[in-house]
GUTITOR-129941 format. One record per residue (C-alpha): residue number from 1; residue in three letters; x, y, z negated. Coordinates in nm, 4 decimals. Example, Ala and Ser with C-alpha at 12.3 -4.5 7.8 and 13.67 -1.06 7.14 Angstrom:
REM residues 2
PT resi resn       px       py       pz
PT    1  ala   1.2300  -0.4500  -0.7800
PT    2  ser   1.3670  -0.1060  -0.7140
***
This chain:
REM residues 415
PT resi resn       px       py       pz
PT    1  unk   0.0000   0.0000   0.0000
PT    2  unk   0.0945   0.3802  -0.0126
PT    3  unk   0.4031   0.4309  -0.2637
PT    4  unk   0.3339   0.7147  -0.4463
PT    5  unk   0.6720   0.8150  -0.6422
PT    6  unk   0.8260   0.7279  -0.3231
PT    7  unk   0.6072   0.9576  -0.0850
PT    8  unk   0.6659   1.2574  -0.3329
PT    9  unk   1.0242   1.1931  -0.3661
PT   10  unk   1.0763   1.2439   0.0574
PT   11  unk   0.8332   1.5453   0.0136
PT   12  unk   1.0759   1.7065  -0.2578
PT   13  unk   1.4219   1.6233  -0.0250
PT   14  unk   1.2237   1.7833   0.2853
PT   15  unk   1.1283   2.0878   0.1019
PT   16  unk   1.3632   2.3719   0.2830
PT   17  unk   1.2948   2.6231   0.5280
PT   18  unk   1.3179   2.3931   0.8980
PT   19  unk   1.2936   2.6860   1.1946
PT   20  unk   1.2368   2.4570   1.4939
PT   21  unk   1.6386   2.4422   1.6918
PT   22  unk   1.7839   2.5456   1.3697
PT   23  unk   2.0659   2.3456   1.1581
PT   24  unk   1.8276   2.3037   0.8934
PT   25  unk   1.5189   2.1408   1.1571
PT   26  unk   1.8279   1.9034   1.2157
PT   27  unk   1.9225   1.8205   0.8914
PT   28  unk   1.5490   1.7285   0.8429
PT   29  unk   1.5509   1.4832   1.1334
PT   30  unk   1.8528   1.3291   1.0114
PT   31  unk   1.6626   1.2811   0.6364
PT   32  unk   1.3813   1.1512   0.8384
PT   33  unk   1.6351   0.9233   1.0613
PT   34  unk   1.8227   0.7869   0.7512
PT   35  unk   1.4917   0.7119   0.5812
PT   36  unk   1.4256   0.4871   0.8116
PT   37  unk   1.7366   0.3153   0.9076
PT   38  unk   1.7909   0.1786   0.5319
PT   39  unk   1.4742  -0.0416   0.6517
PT   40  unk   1.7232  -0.1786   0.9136
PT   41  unk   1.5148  -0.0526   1.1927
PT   42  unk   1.6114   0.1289   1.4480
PT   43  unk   1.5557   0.5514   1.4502
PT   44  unk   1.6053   0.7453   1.8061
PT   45  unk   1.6619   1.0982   1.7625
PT   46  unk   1.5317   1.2481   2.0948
PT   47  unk   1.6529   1.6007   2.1738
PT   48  unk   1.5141   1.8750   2.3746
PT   49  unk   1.5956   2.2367   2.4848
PT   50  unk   1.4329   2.5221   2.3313
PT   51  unk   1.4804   2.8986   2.3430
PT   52  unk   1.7187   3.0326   2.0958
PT   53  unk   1.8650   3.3999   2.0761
PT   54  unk   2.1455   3.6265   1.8945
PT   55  unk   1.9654   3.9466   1.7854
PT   56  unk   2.1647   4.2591   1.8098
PT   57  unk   1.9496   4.5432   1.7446
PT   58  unk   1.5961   4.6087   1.6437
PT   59  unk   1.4311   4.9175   1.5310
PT   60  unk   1.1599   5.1667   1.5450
PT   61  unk   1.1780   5.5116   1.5154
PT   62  unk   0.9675   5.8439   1.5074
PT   63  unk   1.0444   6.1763   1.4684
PT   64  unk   1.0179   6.1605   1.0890
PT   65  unk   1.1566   5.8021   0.9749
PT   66  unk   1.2405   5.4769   1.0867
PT   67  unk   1.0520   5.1928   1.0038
PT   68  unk   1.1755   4.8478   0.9300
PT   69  unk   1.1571   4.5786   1.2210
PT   70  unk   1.2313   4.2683   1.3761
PT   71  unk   1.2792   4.1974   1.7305
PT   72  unk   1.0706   3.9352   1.9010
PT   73  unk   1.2400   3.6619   1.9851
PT   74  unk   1.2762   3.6304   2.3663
PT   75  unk   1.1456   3.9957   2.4670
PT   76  unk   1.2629   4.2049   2.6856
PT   77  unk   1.5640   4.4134   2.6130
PT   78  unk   1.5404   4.7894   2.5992
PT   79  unk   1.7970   5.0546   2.7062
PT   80  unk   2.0700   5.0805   2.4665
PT   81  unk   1.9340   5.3917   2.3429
PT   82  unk   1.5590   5.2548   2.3520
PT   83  unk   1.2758   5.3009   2.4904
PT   84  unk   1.0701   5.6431   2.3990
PT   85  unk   0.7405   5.6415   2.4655
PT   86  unk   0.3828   5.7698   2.3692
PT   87  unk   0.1883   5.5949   2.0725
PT   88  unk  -0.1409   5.3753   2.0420
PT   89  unk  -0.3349   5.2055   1.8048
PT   90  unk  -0.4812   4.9402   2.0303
PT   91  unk  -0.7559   4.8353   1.7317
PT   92  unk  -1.0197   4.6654   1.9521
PT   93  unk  -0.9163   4.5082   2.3459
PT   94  unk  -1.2766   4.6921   2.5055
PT   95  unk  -1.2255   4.8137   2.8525
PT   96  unk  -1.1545   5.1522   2.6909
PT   97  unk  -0.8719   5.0191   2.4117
PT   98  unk  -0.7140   4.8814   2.7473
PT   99  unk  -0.7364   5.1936   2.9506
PT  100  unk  -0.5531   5.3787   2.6830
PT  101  unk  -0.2444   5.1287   2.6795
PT  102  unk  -0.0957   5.2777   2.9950
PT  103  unk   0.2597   5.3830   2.9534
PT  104  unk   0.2637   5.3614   2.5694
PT  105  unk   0.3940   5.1649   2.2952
PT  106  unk   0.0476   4.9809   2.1556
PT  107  unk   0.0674   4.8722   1.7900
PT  108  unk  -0.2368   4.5763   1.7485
PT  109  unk  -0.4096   4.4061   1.5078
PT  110  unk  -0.2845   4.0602   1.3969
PT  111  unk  -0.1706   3.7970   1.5834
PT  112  unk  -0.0338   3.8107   1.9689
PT  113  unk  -0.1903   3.6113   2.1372
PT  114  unk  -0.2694   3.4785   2.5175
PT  115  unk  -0.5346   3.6919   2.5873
PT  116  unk  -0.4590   4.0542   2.3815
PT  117  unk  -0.0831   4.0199   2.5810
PT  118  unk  -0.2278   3.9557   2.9016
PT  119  unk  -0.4319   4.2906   2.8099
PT  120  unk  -0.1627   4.4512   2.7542
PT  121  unk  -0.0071   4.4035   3.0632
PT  122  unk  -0.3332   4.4808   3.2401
PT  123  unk  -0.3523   4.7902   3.1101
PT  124  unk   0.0218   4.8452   3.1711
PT  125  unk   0.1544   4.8945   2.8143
PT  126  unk   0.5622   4.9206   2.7933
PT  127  unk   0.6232   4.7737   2.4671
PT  128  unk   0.4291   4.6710   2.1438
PT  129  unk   0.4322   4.6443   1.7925
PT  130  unk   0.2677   4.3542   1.5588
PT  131  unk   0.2209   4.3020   1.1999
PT  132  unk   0.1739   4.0882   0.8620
PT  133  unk   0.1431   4.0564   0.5345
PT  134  unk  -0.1722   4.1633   0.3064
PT  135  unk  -0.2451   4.4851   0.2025
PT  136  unk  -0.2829   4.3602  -0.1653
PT  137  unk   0.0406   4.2231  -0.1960
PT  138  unk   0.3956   4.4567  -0.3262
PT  139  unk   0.5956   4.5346  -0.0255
PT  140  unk   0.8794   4.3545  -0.1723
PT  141  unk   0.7088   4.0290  -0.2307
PT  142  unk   0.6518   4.0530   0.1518
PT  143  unk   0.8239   3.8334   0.4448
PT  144  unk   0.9186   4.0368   0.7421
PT  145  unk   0.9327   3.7286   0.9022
PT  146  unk   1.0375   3.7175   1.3005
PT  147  unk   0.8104   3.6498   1.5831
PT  148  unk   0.8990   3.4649   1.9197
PT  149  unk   0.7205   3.6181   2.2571
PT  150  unk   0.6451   3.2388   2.3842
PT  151  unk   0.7683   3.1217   2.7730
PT  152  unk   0.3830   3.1128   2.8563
PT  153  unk   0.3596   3.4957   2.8076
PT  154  unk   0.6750   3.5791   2.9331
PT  155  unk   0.5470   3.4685   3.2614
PT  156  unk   0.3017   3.6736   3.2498
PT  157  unk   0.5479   3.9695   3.2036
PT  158  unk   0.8186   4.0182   2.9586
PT  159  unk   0.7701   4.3472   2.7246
PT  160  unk   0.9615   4.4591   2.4517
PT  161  unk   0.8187   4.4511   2.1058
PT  162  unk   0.9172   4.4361   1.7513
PT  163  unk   0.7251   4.3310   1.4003
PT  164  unk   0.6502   4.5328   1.0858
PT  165  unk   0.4575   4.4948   0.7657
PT  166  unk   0.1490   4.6017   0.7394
PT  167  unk   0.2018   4.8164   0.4786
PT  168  unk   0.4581   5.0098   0.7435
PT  169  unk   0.1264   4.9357   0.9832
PT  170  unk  -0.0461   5.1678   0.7956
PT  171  unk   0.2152   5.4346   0.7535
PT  172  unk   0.2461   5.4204   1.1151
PT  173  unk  -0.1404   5.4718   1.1694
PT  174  unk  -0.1476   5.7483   0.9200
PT  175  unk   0.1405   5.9315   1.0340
PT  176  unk  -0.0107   5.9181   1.3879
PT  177  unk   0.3424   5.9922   1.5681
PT  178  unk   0.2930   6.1432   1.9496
PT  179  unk   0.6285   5.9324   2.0466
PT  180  unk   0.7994   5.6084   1.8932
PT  181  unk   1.1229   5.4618   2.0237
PT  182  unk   1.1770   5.1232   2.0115
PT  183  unk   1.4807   4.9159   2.0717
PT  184  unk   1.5389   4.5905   2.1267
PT  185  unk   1.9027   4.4229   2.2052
PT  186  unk   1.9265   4.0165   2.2183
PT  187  unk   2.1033   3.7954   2.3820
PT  188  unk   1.9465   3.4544   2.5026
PT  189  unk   2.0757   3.1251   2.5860
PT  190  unk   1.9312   2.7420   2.4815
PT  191  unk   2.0227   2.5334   2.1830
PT  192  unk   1.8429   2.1591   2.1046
PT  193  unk   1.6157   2.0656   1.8954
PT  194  unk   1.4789   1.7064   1.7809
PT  195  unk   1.1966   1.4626   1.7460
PT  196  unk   1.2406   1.1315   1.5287
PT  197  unk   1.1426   0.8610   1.6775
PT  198  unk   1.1004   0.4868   1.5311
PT  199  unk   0.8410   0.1875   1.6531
PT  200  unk   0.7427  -0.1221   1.4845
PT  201  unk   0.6864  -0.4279   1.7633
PT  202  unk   0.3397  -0.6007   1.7433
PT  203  unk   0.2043  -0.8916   1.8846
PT  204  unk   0.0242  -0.7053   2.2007
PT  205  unk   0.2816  -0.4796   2.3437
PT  206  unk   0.0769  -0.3306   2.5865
PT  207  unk  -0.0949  -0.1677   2.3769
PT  208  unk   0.0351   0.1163   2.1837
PT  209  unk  -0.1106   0.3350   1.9176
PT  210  unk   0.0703   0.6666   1.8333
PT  211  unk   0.1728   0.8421   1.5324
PT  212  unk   0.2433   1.1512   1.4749
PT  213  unk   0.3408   1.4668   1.2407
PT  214  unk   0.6090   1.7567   1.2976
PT  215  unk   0.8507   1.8234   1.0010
PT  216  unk   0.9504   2.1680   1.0797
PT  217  unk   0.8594   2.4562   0.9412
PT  218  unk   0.8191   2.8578   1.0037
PT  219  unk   1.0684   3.0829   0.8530
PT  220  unk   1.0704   3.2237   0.4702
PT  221  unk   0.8995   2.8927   0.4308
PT  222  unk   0.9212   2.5177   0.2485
PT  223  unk   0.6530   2.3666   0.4429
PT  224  unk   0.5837   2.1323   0.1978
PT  225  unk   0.2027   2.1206   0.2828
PT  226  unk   0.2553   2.2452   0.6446
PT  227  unk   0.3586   1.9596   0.7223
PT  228  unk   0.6082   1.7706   0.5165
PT  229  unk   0.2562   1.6435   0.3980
PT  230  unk   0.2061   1.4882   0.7194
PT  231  unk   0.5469   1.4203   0.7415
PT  232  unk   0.5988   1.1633   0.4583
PT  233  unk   0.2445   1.0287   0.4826
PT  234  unk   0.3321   0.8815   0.8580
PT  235  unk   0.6872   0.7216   0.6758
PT  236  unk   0.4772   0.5487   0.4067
PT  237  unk   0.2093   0.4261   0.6979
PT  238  unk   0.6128   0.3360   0.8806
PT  239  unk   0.6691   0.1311   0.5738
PT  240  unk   0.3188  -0.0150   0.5351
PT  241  unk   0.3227  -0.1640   0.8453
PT  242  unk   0.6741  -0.2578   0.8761
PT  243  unk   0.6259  -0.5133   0.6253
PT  244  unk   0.2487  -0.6242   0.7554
PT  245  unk   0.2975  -0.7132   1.0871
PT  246  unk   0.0666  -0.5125   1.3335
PT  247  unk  -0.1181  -0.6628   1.6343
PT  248  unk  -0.0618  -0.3821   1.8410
PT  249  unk   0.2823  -0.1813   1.9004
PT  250  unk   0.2772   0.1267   1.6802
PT  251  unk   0.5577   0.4249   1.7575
PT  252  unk   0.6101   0.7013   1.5307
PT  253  unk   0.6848   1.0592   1.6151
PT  254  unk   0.8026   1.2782   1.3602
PT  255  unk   0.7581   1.6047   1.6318
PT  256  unk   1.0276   1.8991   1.6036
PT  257  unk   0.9158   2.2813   1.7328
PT  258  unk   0.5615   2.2604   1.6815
PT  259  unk   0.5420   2.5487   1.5333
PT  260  unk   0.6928   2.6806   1.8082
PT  261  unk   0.4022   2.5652   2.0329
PT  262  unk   0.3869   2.1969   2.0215
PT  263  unk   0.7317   2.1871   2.1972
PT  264  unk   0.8243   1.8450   2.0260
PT  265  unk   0.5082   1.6761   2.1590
PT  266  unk   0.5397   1.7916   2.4632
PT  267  unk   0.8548   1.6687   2.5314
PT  268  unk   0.7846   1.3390   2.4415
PT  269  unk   0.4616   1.3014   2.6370
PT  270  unk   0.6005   1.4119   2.9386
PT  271  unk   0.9210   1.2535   2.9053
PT  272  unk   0.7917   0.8919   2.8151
PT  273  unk   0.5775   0.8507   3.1047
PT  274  unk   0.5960   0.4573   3.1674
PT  275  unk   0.4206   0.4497   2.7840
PT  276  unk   0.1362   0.6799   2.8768
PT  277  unk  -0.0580   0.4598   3.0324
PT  278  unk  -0.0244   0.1960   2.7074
PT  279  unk  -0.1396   0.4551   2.4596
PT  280  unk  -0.4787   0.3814   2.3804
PT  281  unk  -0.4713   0.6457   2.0228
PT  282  unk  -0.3317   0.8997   1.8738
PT  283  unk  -0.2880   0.9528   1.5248
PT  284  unk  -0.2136   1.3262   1.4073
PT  285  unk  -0.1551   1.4232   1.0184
PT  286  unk  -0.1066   1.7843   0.9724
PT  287  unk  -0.1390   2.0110   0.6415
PT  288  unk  -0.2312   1.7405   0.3119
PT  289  unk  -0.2211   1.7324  -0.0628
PT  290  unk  -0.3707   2.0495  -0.2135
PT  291  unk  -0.5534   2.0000  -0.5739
PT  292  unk  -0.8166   2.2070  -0.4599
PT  293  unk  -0.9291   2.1211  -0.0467
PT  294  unk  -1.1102   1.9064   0.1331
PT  295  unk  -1.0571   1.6457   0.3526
PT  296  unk  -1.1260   1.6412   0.7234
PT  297  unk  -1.0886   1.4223   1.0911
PT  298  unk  -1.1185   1.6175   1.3927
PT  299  unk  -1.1369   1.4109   1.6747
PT  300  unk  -1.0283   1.5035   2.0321
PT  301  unk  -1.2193   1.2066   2.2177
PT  302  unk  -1.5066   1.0206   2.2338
PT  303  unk  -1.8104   1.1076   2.0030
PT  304  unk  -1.8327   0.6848   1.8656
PT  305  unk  -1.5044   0.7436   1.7163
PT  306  unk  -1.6312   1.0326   1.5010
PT  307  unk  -1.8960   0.7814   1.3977
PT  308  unk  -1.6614   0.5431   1.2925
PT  309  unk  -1.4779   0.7261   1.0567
PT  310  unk  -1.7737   0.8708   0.9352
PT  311  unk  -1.9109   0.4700   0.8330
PT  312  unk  -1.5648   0.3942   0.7447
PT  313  unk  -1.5454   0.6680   0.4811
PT  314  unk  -1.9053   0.5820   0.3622
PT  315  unk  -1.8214   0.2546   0.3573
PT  316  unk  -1.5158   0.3191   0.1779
PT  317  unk  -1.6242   0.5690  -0.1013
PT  318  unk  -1.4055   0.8444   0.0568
PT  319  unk  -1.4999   1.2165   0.0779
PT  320  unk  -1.4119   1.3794   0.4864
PT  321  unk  -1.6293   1.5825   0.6976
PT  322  unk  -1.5767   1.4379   1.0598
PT  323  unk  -1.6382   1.6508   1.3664
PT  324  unk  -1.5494   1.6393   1.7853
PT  325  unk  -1.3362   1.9080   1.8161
PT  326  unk  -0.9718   2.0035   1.9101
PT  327  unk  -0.7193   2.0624   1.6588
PT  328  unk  -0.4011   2.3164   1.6930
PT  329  unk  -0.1550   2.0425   1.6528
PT  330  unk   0.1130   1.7577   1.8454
PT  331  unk  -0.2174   1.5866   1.9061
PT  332  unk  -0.3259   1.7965   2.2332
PT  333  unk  -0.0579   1.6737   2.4615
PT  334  unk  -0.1542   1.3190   2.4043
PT  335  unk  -0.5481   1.4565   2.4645
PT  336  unk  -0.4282   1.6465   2.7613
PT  337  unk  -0.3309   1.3357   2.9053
PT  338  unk  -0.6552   1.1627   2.8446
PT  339  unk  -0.5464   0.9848   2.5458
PT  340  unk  -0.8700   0.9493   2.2585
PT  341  unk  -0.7198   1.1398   1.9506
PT  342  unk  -0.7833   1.2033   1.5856
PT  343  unk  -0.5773   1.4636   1.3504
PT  344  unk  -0.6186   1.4313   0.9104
PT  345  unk  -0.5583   1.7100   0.7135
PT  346  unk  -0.6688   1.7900   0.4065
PT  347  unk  -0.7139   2.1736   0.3595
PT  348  unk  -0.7120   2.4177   0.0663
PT  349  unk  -0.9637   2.7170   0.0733
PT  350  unk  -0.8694   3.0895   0.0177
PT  351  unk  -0.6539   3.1257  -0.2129
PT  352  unk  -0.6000   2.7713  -0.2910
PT  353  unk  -0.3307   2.6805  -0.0268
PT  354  unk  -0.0787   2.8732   0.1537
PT  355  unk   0.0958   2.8071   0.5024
PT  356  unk   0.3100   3.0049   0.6896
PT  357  unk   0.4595   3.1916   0.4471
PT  358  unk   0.6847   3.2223   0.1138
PT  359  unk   0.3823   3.0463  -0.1208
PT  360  unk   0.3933   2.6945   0.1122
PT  361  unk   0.5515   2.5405  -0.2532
PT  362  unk   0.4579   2.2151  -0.4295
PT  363  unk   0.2804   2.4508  -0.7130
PT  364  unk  -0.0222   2.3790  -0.5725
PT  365  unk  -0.0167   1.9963  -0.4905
PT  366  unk   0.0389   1.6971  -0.6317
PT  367  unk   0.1455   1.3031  -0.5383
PT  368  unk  -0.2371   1.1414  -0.6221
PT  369  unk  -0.4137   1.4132  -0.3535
PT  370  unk  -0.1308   1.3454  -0.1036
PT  371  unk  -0.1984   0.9258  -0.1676
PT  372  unk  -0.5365   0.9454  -0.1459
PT  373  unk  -0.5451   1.0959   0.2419
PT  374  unk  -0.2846   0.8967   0.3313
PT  375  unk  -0.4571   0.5246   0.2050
PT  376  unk  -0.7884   0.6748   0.3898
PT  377  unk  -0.5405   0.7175   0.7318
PT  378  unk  -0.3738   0.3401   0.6331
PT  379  unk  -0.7477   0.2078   0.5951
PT  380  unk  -0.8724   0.3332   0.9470
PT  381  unk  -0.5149   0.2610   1.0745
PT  382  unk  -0.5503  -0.0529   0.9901
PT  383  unk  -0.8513  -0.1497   1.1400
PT  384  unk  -0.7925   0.0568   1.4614
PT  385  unk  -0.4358  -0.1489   1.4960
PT  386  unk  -0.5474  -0.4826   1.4040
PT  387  unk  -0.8913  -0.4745   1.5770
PT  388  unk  -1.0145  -0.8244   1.8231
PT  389  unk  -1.1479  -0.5844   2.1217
PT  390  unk  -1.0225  -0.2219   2.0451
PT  391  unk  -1.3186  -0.0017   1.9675
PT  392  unk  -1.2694   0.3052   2.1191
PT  393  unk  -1.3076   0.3560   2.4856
PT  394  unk  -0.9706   0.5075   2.6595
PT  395  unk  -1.1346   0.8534   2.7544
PT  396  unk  -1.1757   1.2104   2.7360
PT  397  unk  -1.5018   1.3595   2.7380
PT  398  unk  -1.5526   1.6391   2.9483
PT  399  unk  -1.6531   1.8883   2.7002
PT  400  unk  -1.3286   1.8462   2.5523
PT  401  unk  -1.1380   1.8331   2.8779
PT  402  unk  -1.2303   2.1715   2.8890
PT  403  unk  -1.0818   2.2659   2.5414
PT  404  unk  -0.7623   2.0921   2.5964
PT  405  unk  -0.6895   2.2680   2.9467
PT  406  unk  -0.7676   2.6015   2.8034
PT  407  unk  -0.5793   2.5414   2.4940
PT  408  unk  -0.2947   2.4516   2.6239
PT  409  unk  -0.2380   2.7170   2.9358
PT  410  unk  -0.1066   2.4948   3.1613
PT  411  unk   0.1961   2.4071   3.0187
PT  412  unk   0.1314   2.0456   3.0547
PT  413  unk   0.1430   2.1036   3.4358
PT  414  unk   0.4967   2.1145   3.4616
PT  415  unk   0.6145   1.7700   3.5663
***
């Protein structure tokens, strides 16, 4: 069964700050790798490029201060003596918040995403300005963490930018400046970074059901709960069924870069292409073992499947909410490719668990919540492994086609 003591113990060792392509992602993976090798089995570390960068300047000025920034990763470069240029507040993207973008620096509202950059560019911005952090929080007890401008957007077009606080967000909105200068000096090149993989042998090898979790981490952060959770409960399913023999195959992915959009998964779905075709599941954990939370199963696949878990878990005693949906995680390449998948987590309300940030700590989880969603995931393992005639259909229902194209902008099309 699940180990406990020894779950927690790999959760404590993994509990550092793991920036997908850094030294620290990589001394992860070789935790991970060394874990399993003391089971004499075999661990493949499986490297991939990803964008790395040497930041030389970054800052933001108006005619009364300068404000504190970091460069996004990957942006465009700006003159050695910046880039002056009118102000906005781009608060809402209407048709006239993009009208007003042209020629100016645009500070927005949270996140950067797809769709707000590809406003910006339509309304012709020439550089922008993000920001984080809550309002309630002492400005010292706040991450200026830095932010990557992803290959998908840079195709778009590549813009300069940089990344405050949001208590400088609001200085910079009250002080209303007519001009800002940013500048931005990096140099890019391409470093590696790493998915562990290990798979167990069963008695139908044509047949293969996937697991997987990624084990690094954002910046400022331990990633304890996002997702060394997911990370350790996939070694003690490893260890469960290396000593109970499966009927089908079973491979283990422990995914690096996914916070770094899914790069690990990726990489291993496009570059293990004579195993597509045998993977009939995928099995996602992501974000467990809050005190306070809930557990859920999204499934990206059929709708039967979210029926089973739903009788399994009544049948079982155990408290999930089940839903057909997709879920932001290593799971959608395996979807994309038509692949019936299904991601755990067990979250943490408001307030009662932290990702992404300086507060991802043990504090507020312990080893019995983390055991109890990973002997649900064994149980329905288990039966989905072991199974006479597998149960769920090798499909992809339209409706969530749909979500996993969109979802993932096409960069599953590169072949």
């Amino acid at each position: 069964m699940i180990n406990e003591k020894r779950q927690w113990q790999l959760l404590e060792k993994i509990g550092f700050s793991r920036v997908g392509g850094s030294k620290e992602e990589k001394k992860a993976a070789l935790i991970l790798k060394e874990t399993i090798e003391k089971t004499n089995n075999e661990a493949l570390i499986e490297e991939f490029e990803v964008d790395w960068q040497k930041i030389k300047a970054a800052s933001l000025k108006t005619a009364k201060r300068e404000y504190q920034v970091t460069a996004y990763y990957q942006c465009e470069n700006t003159d050695e003596e910046g880039l002056t240029a009118p102000f906005y507040y781009f608060s809402t993207d209407s048709a006239v918040g993009i009208k007003k973008c042209e020629g100016k620096i645009v500070l927005i509202n949270g996140y950067l995403r797809m769709k707000t950059y590809e406003k910006l560019l339509e309304g012709k911005a020439v550089g922008f300005i993000t920001f984080s952090g809550e309002l309630k929080d002492a400005k010292e007890d706040t991450d200026l963490e830095s932010r990557e401008l992803r290959s998908p957007q840079r195709e778009k077009g590549n813009l300069p930018g940089v990344h405050m606080t949001v208590h400088d967000a609001m200085e910079l909105v009250l002080e209303n400046p007519q001009e800002v200068t940013l500048n931005v000096q990096q140099d890019t090149f391409k470093i590696n970074s790493q998915n562990v993989v290990a798979q167990i042998k069963g008695e139908n090898n044509n047949e293969i059901v996937v697991f997987t979790a990624h084990y690094d981490s954002v910046q400022f952060s331990s990633g304890v709960y996002d997702n060394g959770a997911g990370s350790v409960i996939l070694m003690e399913l490893y260890h469960y069924f290396l000593a109970n023999k499966p009927k089908r195959t079973i491979r283990f992915v422990w995914c690096g870069s996914e916070e770094r959009g899914l790069l690990g998964s990726i990489h291993h779905v496009k570059n293990n292409k004579d195993l597509i075709e045998n993977i009939i599941l995928n099995i996602n954990v992501d974000v467990a073992g809050p005190v306070l939370g809930s557990d859920v199963a999204v499934v990206t696949g059929p709708e039967s499947l979210v029926h089973y878990i739903d009788y399994l878990a009544k049948e079982k005693g155990f408290e999930i909410k089940v839903k057909q949906d997709i879920y932001s995680s290593d799971n959608m390449p395996f979807a994309y490719k038509g692949i019936p998948t299904v991601s755990f987590a067990r979250f943490g309300g408001s307030g009662q668990a932290y990702i992404h940030d300086r507060y991802d700590q043990l504090f507020f989880m312990d080893s019995k919540n983390l055991k109890r969603t990973a002997e649900f995931v064994r149980i329905f393992a288990e039966r989905m492994i072991n199974s006479y005639v597998f149960p769920v259909p090798r499909e992809m229902p339209e409706n969530m086609v749909e979500k996993v194209t969109e979802y993932l902008n096409d960069k599953m099309t590169e072949e």
